[in-house]
N, C-alpha and C positions, 0 to 999 in steps of 0.2 A: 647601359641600354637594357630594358627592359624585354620580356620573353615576346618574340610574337607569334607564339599559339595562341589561339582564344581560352581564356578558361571559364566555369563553370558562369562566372559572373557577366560576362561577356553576353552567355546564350539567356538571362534573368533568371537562373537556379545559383542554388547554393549547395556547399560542400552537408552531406548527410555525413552525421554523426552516428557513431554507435548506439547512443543512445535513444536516436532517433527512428531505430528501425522496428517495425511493429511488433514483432515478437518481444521483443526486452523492452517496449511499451507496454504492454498486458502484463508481463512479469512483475514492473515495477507497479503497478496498479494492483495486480496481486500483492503481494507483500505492502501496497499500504494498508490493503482490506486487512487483512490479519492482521497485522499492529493495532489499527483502530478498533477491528474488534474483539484481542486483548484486553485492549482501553474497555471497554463497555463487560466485557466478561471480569476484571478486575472491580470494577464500579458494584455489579452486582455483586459479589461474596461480599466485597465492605459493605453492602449494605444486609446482607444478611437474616440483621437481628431488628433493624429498620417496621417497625409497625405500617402497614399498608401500602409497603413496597413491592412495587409489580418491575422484575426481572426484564431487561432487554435484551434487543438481539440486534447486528443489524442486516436490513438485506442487503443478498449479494448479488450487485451488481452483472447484468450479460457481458459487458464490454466494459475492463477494467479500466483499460488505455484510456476510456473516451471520460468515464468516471473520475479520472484522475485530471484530465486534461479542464475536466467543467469546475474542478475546486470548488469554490466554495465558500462559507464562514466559518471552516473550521477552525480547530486549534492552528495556530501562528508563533513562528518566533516572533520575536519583539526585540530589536538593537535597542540594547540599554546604555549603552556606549560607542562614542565616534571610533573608538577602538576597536572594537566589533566588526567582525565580516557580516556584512548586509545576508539577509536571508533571499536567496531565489528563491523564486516562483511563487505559486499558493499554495494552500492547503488544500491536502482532498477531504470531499466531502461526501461522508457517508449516510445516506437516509437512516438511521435506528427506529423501534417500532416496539412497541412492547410485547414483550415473548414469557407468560408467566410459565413458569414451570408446570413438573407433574402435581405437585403437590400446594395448598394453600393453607396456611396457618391460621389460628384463629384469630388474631390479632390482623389478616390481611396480606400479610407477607408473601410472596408466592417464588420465593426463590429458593432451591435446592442446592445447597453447596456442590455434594455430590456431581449433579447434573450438572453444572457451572462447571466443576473440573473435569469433566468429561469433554465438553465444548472447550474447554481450553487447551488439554490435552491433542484433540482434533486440528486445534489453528496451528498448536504446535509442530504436528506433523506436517501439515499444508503448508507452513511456512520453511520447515526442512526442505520439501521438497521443490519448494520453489526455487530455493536458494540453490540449489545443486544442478536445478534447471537451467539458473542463469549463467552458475559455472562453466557447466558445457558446453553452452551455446557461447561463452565466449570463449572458450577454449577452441572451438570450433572457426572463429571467427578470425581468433590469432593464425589459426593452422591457412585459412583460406590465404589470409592477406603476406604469409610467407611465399618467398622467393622460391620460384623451384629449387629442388637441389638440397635446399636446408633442412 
């Protein structure tokens, strides 16, 4: 026989996951922006030496959460085999914009290595710190969801 207290599904809600809660929504939104825009600060050093290459950047999103949740065309896994774990969810999708540098070349180039590892240096840290963000708060979330007493 089955339980008869009502649960969650009963009342038309569903059980919220961890993942689901806004704080480590924005967080996971954050650290996509930094990855992708890794992606686009690595794009720029390769391209460097690039004759009339203008440097990007991309903007950063008010609400990461909602940024991530909108996806997008981004980049995509792709199953290349039925053996393959299928890919959830979409891609997020970050507007980029052109961001020349201090400097322009004569040839047109307007990207600064230097600058460029500075910006990257910067994601770096933001993305440290994100990561240590998310630690805590789940470390916090273990603590909540313990038994008195433990």
């Amino acid at each position: 026989m089955g339980d008869p207290r009502p649960s969650l599904r009963d009342w038309g809600m569903s059980p919220v996951g961890f993942t689901d809660l806004p704080l480590l929504s924005q967080i996971k939104g954050r650290l996509s922006w930094l990855d992708e825009r890794q992606r686009v600060i690595a794009q720029n050093v390769a391209n460097a030496d690039t004759p009339g290459y203008v440097g990007r950047d991309l903007n950063q999103p008010t609400d990461f959460a909602r940024a991530l949740a909108e996806g997008g065309s981004g980049v995509r896994m792709v199953r290349t085999s039925a053996m393959h774990i299928a890919p959830a969810g979409q891609a997020a999708r970050f507007e980029s914009q052109a961001a020349p540098d201090s400097e322009t070349t004569l040839d047109g180039n307007s990207v600064v290595v230097e600058e460029q590892m500075l910006k990257m240096a910067e994601s770096r840290m933001a993305y440290d710190a994100a990561i240590g963000f998310y630690q805590k708060s789940m470390q916090m979330l273990r603590m909540a969801a313990r038994p008195p007493g433990r």
